[in-house]
N, C-alpha and C positions, 0 to 999 in steps of 0.2 A: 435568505442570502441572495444577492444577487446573482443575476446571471452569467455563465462564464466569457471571457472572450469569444468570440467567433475566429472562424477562419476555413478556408475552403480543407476539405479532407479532415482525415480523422487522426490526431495521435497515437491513439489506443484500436488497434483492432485483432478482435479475438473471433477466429470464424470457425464453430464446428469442433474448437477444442478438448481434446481428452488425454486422461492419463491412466496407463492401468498399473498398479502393482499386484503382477501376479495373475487372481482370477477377481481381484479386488479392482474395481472402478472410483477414482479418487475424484476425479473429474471428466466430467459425461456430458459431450458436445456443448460446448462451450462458446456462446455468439455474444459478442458485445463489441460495439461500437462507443469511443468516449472521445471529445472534440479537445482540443486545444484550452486552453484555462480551465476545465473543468475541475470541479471538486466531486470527485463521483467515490459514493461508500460503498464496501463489498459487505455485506452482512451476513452469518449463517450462524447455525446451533453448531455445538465442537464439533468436529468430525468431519464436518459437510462440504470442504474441500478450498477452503479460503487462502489457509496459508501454499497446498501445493501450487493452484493458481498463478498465485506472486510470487513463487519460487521459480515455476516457467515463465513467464514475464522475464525474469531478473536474468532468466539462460541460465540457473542454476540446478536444471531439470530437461531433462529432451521430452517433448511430448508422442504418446504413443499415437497419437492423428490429432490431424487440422494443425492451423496456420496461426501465426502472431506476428503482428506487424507494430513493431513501435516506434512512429516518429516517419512510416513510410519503409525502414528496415524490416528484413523480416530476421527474426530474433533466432532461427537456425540456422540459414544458411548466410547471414552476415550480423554474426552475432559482437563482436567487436565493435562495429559500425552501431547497431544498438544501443549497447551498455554503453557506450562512450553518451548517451543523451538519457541516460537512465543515474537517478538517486536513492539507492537500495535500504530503507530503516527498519532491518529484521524484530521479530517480536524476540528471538535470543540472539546475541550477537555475539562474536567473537572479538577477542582485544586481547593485542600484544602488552600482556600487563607489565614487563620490562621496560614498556615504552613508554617516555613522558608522553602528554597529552600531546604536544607541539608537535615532538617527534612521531608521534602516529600519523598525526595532520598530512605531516611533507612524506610520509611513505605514501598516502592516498594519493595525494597530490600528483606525487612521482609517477605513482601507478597508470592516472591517465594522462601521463607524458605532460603537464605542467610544466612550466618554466617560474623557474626564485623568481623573478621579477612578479610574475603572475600571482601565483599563490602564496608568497609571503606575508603582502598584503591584507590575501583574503586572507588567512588563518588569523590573524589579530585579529580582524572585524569579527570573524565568528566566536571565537574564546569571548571575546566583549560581548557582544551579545547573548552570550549563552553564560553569562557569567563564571567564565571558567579561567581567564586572566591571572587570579592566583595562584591558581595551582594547575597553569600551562605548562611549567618547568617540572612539575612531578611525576614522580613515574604512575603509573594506571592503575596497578595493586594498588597504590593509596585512595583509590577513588570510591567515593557512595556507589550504590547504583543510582542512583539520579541523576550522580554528576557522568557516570559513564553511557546513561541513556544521550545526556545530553551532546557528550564527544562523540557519538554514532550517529546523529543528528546533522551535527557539524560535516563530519567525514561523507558523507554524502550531498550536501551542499556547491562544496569545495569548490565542483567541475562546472557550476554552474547550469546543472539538469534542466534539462525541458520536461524531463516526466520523473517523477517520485512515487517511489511504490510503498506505500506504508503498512507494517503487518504488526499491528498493538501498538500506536507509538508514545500514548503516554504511559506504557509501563515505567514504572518505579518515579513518575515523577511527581514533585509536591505540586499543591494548587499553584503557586507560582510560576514552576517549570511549563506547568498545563497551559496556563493563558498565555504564556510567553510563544510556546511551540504556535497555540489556536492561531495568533495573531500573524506569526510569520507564514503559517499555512493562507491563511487567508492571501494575504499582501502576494505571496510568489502567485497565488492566483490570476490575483488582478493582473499581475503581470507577464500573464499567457502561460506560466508553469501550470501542466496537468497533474492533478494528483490524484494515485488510487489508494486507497484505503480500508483496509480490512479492521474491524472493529468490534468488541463486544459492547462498548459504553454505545447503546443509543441512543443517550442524548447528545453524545458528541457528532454523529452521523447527523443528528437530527438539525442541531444547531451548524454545522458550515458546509455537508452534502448539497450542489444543486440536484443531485441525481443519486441517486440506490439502488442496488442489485442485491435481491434475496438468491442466496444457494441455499440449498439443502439436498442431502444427499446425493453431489458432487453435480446435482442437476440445476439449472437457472427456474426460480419458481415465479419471479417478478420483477421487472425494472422499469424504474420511473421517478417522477419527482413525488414528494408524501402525498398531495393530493392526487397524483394517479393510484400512489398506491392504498391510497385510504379508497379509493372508487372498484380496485379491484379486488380488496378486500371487502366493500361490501358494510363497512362500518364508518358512519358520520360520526363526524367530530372526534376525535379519538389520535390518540398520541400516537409514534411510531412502535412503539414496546408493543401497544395491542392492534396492530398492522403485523406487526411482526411474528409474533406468536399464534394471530389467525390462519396468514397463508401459510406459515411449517404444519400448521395443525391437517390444513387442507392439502397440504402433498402429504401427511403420512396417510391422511384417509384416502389418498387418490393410492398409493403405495400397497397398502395391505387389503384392499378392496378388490386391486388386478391380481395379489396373491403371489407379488413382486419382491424381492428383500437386494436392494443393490447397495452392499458395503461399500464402505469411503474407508481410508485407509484413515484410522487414529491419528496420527497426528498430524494431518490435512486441518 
């Protein structure tokens, strides 16, 4: 993939981040820097703390120390100012299934004080694109999950986000849905949207990531582009699957070696 837009400062910055539940550590100092247009993957084994992460991101999480700055905001002490430049596409999501699709749209809309004139517009464009125009007038109970992946999709677009936080986003969609969402991901790139993304498909990370972040157990094990991490891993020529399964293999031996066991909480 090409490289992302540039631009002085950073979009995305995670400095020293943690979160404890309990006596449990979900996420364990947490440093990343991510630029402007960038397409950057969060990758880990279940558990190792990907989706709490983009849950603090999103400010739907208070972290138990360090900072997060998105956009230049810092996302707790002007967390409005944040989320107003943040597009949230959770791996479960919630939907007023009472609500036609349109009408979910303009409650989003609503939400970040949009104006009819403004988001009217966009809500057509997006149902057309996401082919959901026939049944924009039906209520959400009637919907696949594919198609309700896809109005979750939409509804974070809406505001016109500078950064997109994504955690699983082609759950439930068909190969169509897939290349559809790749292509828009891409395109907002090029056009200086940052996107993060949390993933188990690695060949999805593999094919539109300029950059990757391995966690495992709630810790940063590696970031970089595949040929850094193919260099830190230590294995030529070799795809991201066995990049990836090397350095988790090498933090649990680095792990149970110091005689160390730091839980992540399950559903991180």
């Amino acid at each position: 993939m090409s490289s992302p837009i540039s631009c002085e400062g950073e979009m995305i910055e995670l400095s020293r981040l943690k979160k404890r539940f309990g006596g449990v550590v979900a996420v364990d100092e947490l440093t990343l820097n991510i630029r402007r247009g960038e397409f950057f993957g969060f990758l880990g084994p279940n558990g190792a703390g990907k989706t709490t992460t983009i849950k603090l991101m999103a400010g739907l999480l208070k972290p138990t120390a360090g900072r997060m700055r998105i956009g230049g905001f810092d996302v707790v002490e002007q967390p409005l100012r944040a989320k107003s430049i943040i597009g949230f596409i959770p791996d479960r999501s919630f939907l007023y299934e009472k609500l036609t699709g349109r009408e979910f749209l303009v409650f989003i809309a609503e939400v970040y004080g949009l104006e009819p004139k403004s988001y009217k517009p966009m809500i057509a464009s997006l149902l057309k694109e996401f082919e959901l125009t026939p049944w924009g007038d039906e209520l959400i109970e009637s919907y696949s999950h594919g198609m309700r992946q896809r109005l979750v999709i939409c509804s974070a677009l809406i505001h016109h986000p500078q950064v997109i936080l994504v955690d699983e986003p082609m759950v439930a969609l068909d190969p169509k849905g897939v290349k559809l969402v790749k292509e828009l991901f891409t395109r907002l790139c090029q056009q200086g949207v940052t996107i993060f993304m949390s993933t188990h498909t690695l060949s999805l990370a593999e094919e539109l990531c300029h950059r990757i972040a391995i966690i495992h157990r709630g810790r940063l094990v590696a970031v970089g582009t595949r040929e850094e991490l193919r260099k830190r891993a230590s294995i030529p020529q070799t795809g991201l699957e066995d990049i990836f399964l090397e350095l988790t293999r090498e933090e649990d031996e680095s792990v149970n070696s110091a005689g160390k066991d730091t839980g992540v909480n399950p559903q991180a």
